[in-house]
DRENKE-263440 format. One line per 8 residues: number of its first residue (from 0); their letters; for each residue y, z, x of N, C-alpha, C. Coordinates in nm, 4 decimals. Each point is the difference from the previous one (the first is absolute). Example, Ala and Ser with C-alpha at 12.3 -4.5 7.8 and 13.67 -1.06 7.14 Angstrom:
BEGIN
0 = as = -0.5690,0.7800,1.3190,0.1190,0.0000,-0.0890,0.1200,0.0000,0.0900 | 0.1050,-0.0720,-0.0350,0.1190,0.0060,0.0820,0.1090,0.0730,-0.0770
This chain:
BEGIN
0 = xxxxxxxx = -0.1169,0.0000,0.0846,0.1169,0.0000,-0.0846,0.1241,0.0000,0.0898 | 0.1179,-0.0653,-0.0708,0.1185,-0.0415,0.0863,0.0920,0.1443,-0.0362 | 0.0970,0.0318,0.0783,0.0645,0.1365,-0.0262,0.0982,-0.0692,-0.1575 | 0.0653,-0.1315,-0.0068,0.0438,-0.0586,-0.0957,-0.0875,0.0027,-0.1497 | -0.1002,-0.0036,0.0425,-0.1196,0.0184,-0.1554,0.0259,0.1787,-0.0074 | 0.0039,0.0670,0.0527,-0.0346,0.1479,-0.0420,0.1101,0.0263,-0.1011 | -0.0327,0.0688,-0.0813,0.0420,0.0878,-0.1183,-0.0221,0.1408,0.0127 | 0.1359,0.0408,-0.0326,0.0180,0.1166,-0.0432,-0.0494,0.0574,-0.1763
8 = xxxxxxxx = -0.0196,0.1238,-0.0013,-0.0032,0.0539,-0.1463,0.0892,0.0557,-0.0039 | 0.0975,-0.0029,-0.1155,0.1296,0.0817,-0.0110,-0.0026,0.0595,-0.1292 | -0.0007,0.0806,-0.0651,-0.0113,0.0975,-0.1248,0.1620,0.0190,-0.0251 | 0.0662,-0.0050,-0.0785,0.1045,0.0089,-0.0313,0.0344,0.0667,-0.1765 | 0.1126,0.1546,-0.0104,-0.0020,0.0234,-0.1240,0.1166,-0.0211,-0.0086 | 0.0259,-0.0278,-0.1324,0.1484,-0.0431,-0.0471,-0.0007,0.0848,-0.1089 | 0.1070,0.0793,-0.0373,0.0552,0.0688,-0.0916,0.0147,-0.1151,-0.0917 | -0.0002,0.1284,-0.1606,0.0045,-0.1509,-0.1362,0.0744,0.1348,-0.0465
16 = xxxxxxxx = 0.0635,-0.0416,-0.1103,0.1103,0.0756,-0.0824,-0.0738,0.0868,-0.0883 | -0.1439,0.0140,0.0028,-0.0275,0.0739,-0.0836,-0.0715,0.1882,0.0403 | -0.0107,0.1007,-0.0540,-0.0374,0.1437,0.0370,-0.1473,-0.0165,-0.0309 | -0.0874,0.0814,0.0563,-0.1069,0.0808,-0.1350,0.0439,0.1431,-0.0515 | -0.1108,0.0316,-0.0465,0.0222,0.1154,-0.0799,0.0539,0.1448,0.0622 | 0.0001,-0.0052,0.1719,0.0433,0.0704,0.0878,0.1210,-0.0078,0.0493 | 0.0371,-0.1138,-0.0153,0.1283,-0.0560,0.0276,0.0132,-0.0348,0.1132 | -0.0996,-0.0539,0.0417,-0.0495,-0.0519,0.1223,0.0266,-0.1348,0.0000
24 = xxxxxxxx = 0.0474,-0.0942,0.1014,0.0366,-0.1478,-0.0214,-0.1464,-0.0698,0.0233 | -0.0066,-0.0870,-0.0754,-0.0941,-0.1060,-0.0212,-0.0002,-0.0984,0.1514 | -0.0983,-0.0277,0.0611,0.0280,-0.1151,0.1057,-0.0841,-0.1124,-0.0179 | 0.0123,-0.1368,0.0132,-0.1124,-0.0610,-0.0363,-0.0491,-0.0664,0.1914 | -0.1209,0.0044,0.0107,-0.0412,-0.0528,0.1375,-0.0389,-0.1491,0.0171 | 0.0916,-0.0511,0.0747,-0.0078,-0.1063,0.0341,-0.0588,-0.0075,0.1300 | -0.1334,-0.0795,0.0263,-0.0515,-0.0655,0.0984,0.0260,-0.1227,0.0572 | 0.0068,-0.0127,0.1442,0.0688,-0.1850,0.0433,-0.0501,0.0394,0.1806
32 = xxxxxxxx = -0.0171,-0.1246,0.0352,-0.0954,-0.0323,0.1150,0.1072,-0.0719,0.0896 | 0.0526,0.0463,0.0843,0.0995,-0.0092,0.0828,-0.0411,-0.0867,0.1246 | 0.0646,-0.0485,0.0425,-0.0286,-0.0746,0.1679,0.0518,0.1329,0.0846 | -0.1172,-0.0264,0.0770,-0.0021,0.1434,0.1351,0.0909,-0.0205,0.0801 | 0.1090,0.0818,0.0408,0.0499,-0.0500,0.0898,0.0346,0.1119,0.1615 | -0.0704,-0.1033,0.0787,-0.0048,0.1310,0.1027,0.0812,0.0291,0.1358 | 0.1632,-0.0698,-0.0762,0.1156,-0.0030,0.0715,0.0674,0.1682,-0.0086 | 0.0626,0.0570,0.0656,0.0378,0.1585,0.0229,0.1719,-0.0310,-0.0836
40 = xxxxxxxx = 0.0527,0.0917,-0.0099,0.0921,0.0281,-0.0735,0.1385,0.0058,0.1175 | 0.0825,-0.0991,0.0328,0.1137,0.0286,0.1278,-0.1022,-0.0821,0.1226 | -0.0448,-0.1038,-0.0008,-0.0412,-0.0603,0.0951,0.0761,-0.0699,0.0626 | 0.0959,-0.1038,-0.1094,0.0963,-0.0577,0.0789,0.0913,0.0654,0.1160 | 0.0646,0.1215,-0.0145,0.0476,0.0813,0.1069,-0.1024,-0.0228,0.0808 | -0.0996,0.0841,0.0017,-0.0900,0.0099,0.1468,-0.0224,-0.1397,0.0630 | -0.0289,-0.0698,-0.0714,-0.0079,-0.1322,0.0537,0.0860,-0.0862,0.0868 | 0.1468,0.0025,-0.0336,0.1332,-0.0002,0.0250,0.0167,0.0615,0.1518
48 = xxxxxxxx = -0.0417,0.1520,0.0091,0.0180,0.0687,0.0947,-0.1191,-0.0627,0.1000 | -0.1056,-0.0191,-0.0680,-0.1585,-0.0571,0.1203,0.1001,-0.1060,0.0827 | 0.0036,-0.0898,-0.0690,0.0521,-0.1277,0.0490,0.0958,0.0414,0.1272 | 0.0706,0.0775,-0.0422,0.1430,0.0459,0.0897,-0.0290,0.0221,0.0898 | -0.1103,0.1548,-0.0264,-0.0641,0.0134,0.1332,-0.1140,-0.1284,0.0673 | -0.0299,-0.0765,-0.0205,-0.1102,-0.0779,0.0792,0.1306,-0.1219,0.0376 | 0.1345,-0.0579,-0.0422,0.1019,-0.0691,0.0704,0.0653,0.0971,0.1030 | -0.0055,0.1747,-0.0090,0.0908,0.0579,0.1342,-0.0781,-0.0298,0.1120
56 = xxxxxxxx = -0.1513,0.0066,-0.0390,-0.0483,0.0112,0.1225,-0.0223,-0.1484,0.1015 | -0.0180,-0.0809,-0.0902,0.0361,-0.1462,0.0611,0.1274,-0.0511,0.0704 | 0.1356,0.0775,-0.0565,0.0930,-0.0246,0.0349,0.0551,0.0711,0.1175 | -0.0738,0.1801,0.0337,-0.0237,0.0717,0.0849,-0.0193,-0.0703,0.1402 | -0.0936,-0.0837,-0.0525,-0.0971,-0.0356,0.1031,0.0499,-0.1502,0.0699 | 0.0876,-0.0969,-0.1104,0.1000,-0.0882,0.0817,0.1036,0.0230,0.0479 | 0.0820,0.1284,-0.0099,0.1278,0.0402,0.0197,-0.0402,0.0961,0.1113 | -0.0804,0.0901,0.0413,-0.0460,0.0655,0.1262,-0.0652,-0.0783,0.0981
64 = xxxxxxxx = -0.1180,-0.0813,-0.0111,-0.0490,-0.0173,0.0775,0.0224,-0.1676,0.0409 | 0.0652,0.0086,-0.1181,-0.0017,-0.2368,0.0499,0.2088,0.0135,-0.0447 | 0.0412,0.0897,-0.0045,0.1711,0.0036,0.0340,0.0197,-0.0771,-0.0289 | -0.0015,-0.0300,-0.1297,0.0724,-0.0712,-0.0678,0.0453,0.0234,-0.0814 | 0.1360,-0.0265,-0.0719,0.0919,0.0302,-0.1082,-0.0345,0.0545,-0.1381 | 0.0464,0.0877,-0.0548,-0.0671,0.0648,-0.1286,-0.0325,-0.0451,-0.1048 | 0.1118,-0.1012,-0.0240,-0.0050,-0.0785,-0.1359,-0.1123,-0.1052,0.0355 | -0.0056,-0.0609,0.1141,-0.0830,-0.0943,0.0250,-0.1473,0.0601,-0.0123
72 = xxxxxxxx = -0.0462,0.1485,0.0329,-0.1260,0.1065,0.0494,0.0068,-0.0081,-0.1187 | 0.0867,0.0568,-0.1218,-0.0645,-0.0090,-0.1372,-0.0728,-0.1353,-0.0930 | 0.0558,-0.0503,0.0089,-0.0119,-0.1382,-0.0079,-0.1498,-0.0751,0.0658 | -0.0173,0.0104,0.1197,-0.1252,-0.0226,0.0658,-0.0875,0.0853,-0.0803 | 0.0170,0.1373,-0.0214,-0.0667,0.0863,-0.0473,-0.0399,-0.0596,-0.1482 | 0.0497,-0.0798,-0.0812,-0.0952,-0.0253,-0.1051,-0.1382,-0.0922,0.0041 | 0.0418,-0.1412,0.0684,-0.1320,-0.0263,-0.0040,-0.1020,0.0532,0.1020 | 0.0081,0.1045,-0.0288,-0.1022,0.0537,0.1338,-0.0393,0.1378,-0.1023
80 = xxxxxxxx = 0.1012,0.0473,-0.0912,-0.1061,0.0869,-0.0946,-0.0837,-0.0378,-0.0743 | 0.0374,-0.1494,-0.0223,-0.0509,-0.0920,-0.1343,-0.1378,-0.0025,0.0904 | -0.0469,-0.0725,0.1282,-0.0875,-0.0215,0.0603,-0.0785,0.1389,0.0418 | 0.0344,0.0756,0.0419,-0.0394,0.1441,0.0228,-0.0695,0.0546,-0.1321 | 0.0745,0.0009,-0.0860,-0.0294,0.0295,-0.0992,-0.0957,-0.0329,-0.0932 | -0.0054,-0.1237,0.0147,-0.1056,-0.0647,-0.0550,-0.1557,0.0461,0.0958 | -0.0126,-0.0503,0.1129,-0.0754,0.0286,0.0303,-0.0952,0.1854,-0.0125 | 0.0788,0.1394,-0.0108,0.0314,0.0647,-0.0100,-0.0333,0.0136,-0.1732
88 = xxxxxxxx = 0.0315,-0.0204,-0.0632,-0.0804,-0.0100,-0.1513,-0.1280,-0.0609,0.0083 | -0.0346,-0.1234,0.0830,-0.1239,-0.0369,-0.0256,-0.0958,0.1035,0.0167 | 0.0301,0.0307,0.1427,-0.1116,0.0777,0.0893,0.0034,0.1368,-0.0764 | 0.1495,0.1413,-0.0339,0.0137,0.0586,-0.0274,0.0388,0.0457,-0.1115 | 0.0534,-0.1149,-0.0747,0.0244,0.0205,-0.1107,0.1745,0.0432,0.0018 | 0.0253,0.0608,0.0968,0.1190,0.0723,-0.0029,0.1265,-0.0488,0.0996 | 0.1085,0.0080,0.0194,0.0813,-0.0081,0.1485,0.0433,0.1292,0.0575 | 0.0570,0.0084,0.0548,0.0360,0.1171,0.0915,0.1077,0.0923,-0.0665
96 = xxxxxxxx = 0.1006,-0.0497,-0.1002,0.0789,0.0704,-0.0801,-0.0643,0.0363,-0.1339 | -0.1185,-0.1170,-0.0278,-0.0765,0.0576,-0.1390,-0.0639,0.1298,0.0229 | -0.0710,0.0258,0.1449,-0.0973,0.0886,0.0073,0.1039,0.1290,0.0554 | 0.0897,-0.0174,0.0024,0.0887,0.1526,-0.0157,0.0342,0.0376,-0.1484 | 0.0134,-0.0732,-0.1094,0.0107,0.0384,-0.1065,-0.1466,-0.0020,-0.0742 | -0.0884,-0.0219,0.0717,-0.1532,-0.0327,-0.0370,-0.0285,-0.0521,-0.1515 | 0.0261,-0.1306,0.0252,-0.0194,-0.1433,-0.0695,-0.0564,-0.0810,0.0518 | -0.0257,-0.0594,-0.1051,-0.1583,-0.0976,0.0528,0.0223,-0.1277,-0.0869
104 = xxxxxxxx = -0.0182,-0.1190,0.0667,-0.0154,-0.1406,-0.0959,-0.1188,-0.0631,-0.0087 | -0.0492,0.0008,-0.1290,-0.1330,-0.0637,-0.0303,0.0275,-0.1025,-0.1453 | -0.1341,-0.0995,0.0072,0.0041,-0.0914,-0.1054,-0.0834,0.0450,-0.1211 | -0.0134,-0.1006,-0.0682,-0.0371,0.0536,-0.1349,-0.1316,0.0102,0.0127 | -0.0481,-0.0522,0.0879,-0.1880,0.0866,0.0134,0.0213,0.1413,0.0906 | 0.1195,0.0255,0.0141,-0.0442,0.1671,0.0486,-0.0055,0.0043,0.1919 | 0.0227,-0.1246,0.0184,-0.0239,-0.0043,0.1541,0.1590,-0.0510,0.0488 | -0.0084,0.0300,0.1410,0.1186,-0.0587,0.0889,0.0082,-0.1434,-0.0154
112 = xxxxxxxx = 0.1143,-0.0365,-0.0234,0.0327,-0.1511,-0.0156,-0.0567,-0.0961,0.0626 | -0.0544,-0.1136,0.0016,0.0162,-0.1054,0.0755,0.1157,-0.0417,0.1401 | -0.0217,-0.0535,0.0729,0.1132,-0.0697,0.1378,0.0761,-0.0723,-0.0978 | -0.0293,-0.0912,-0.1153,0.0754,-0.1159,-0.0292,0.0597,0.0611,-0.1089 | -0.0461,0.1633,-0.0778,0.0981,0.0266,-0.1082,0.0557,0.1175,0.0343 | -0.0072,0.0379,0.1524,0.0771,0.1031,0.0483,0.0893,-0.0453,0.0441 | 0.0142,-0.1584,0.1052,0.1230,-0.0815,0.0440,0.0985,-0.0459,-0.1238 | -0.0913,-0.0024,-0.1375,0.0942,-0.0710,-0.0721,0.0951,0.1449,-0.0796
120 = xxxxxxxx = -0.0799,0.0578,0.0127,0.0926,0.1311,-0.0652,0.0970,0.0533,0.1026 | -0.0001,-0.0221,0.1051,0.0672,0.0522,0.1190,0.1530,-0.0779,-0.0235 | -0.0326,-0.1331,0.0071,0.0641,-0.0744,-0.0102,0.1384,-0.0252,-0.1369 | -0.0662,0.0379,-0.1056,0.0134,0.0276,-0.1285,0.0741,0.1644,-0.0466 | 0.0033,0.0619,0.1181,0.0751,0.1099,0.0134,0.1445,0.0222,0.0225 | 0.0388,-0.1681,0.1011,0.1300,-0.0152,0.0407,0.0830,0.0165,-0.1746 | -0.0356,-0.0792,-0.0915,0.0079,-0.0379,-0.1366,0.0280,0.1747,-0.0709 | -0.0694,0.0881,0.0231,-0.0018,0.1222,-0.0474,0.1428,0.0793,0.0252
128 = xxxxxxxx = 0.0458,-0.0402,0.1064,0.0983,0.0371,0.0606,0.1391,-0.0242,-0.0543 | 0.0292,-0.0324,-0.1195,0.1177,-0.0183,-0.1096,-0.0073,0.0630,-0.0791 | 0.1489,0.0850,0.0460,0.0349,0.1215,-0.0457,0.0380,-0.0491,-0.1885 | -0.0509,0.1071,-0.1339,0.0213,-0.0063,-0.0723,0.0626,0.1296,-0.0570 | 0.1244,-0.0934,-0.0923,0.1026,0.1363,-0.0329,-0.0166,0.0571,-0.1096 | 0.0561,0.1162,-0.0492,-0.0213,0.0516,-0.1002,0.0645,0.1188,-0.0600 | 0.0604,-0.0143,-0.0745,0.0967,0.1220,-0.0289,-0.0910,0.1653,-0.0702 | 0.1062,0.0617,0.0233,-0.0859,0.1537,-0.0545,0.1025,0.1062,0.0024
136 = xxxxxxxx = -0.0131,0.0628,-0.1094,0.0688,0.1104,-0.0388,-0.0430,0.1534,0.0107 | 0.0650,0.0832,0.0530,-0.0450,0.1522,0.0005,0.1313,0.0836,-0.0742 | -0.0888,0.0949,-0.0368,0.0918,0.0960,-0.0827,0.0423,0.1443,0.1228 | 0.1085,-0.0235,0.0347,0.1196,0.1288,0.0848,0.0446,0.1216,-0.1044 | 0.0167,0.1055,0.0830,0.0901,0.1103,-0.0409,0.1415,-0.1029,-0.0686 | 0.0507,-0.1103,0.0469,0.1092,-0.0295,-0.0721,0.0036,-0.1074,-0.0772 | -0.1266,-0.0366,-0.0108,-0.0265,-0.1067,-0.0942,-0.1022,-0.0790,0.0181 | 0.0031,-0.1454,0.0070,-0.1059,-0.1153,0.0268,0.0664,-0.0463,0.0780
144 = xxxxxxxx = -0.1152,-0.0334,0.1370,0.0466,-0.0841,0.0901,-0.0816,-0.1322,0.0399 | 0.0487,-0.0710,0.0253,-0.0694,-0.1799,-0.0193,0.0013,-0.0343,0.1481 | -0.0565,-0.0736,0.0380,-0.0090,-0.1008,0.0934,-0.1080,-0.1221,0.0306 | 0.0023,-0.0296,0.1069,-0.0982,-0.0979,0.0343,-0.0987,0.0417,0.0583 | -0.1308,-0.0563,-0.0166,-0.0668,0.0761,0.1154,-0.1321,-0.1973,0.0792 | 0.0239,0.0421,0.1091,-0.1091,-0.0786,0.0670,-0.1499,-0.0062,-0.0176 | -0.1065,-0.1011,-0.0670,-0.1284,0.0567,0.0755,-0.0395,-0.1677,0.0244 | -0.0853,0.0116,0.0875,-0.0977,-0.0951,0.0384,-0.1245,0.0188,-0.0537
152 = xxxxxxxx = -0.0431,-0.1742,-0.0540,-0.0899,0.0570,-0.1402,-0.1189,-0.0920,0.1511 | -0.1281,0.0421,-0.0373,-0.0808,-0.0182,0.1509,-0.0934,-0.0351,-0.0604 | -0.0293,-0.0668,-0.0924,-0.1345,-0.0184,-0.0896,-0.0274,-0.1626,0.0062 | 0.0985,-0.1027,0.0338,-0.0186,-0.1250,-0.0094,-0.1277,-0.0923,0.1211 | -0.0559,0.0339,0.0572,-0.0515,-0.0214,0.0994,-0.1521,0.1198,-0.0620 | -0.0073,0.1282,-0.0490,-0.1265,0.0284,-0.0059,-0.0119,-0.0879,-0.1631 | 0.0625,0.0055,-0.0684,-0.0353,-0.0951,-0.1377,-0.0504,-0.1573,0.0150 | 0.0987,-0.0896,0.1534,-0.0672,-0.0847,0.0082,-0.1526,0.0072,0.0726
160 = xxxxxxxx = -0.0128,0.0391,0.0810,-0.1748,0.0456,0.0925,-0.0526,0.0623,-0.0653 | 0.0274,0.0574,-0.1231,-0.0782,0.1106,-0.0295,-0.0633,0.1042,0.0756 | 0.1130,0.0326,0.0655,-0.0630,0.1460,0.0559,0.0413,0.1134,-0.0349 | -0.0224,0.1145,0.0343,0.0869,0.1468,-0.0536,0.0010,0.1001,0.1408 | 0.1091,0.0373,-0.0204,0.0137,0.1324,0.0690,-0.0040,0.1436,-0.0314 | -0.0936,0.0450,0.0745,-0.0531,0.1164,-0.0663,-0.0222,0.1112,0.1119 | 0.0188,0.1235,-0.0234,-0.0249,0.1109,0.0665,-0.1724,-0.0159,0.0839 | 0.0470,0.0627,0.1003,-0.1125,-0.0200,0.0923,-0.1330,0.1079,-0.1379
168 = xxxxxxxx = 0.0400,0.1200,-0.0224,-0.0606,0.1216,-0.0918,-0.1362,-0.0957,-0.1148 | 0.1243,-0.0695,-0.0451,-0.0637,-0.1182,-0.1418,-0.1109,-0.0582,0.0495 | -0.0150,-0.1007,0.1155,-0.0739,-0.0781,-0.0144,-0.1467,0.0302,-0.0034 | -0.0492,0.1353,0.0007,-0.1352,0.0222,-0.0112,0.0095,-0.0123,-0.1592 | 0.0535,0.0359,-0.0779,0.0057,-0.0034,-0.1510,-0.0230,-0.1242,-0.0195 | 0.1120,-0.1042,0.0234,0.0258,-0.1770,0.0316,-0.1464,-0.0393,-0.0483 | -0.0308,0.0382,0.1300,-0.1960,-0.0740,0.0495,-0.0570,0.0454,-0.1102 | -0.0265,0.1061,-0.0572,-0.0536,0.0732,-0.0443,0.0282,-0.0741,-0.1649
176 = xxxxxxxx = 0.1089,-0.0536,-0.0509,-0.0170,-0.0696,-0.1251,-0.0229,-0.1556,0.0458 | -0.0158,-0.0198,0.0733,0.0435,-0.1421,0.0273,-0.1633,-0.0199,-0.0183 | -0.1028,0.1181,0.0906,-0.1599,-0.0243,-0.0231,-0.0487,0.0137,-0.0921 | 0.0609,0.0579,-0.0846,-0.0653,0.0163,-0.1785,-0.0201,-0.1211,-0.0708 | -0.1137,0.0115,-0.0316,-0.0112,-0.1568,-0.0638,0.0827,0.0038,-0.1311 | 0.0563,-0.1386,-0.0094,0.0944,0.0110,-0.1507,-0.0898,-0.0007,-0.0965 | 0.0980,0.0888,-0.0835,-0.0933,0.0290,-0.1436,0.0386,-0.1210,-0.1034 | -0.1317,-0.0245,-0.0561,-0.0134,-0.1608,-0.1017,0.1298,0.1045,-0.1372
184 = xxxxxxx = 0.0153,-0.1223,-0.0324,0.0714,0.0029,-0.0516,-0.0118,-0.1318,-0.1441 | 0.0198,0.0310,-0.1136,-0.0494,-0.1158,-0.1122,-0.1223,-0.0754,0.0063 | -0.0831,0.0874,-0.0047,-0.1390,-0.0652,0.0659,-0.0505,0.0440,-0.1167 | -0.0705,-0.1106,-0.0999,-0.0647,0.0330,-0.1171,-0.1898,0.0684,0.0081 | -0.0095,0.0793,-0.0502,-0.1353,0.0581,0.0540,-0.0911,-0.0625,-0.1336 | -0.0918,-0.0232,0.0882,-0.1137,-0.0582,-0.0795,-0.1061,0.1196,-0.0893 | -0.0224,-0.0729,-0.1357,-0.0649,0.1432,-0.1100,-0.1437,-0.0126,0.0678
């Protein structure tokens, strides 16, 4: 089974306008079969920050030891995370800034990516990197206050490869539905 086929069970009660005899509210239970999803909650930050850290250290490493100019060391420094990186997911699944926030990239069978859909997601990351705006309001001691706020939305590149990022913790769970054989489903049984 593909991590994309798994289903969730979700039980859900909804209040209805009516009491019983206790005066207890009525709920009626609704059942619905959800797509699993085994992305963490605030990934884009960590992700954001991985990256950062796996371009300082590239750029570290042209600006100390090969003296050359910063803007230029950063700059060199991308296609060389893209390549690093890739390779580095195949073998490990992870890069060097993922595995400080301990994140892991795998495909929808539950394993470390492919070379050809780890280069293309690597690649497909530059793309991730457009900042999206968004306004938001908080409530002050002197009132409501508004502004803008920044995020980088980081999902365009695992939606195209289909891969996910997921806590190093998860992926024994991951495996663990991914080996369950799927349950039939509209399968008429014979009398």
């Amino acid at each position: 089974m593909k991590i994309s086929e798994i289903k969730e069970r979700k039980i859900i009660h909804r209040p209805t306008l009516s009491f019983d005899e206790y005066g207890k509210r009525i709920y009626h239970t609704y059942e619905y079969h959800l797509p699993y999803n085994p992305n963490f909650k605030g990934n884009e930050t960590q992700r954001l920050f991985a990256k950062w850290i796996d371009m300082l250290v590239f750029s570290l490493i042209f600006f100390y030891i090969f003296h050359i100019a910063l803007i230029v060391s950063i700059l060199l420094s991308i296609p060389c995370v893209i390549i690093f990186g890739t390779i580095r997911e195949y073998y490990f699944g992870t890069t060097l800034g993922k595995k400080i926030f301990r994140i892991k990239v795998i495909d929808d069978d539950g394993n470390y990516p492919s070379f050809f859909k780890s280069l293309k997601r690597n690649f497909l990351c530059l793309a991730n990197l457009y900042p999206v705006f968004s306004e938001y309001s908080t409530k002050t001691s002197m009132g409501r206050r508004t502004g803008t706020q920044m995020n980088f939305s980081m999902h365009l590149n695992n939606k195209i490869c289909t891969t996910y990022i997921v806590k190093e913790s998860k992926i024994a769970e991951i495996k663990s539905l991914v080996d369950q054989e799927q349950p039939k489903q509209n399968v008429r049984l014979l009398d």
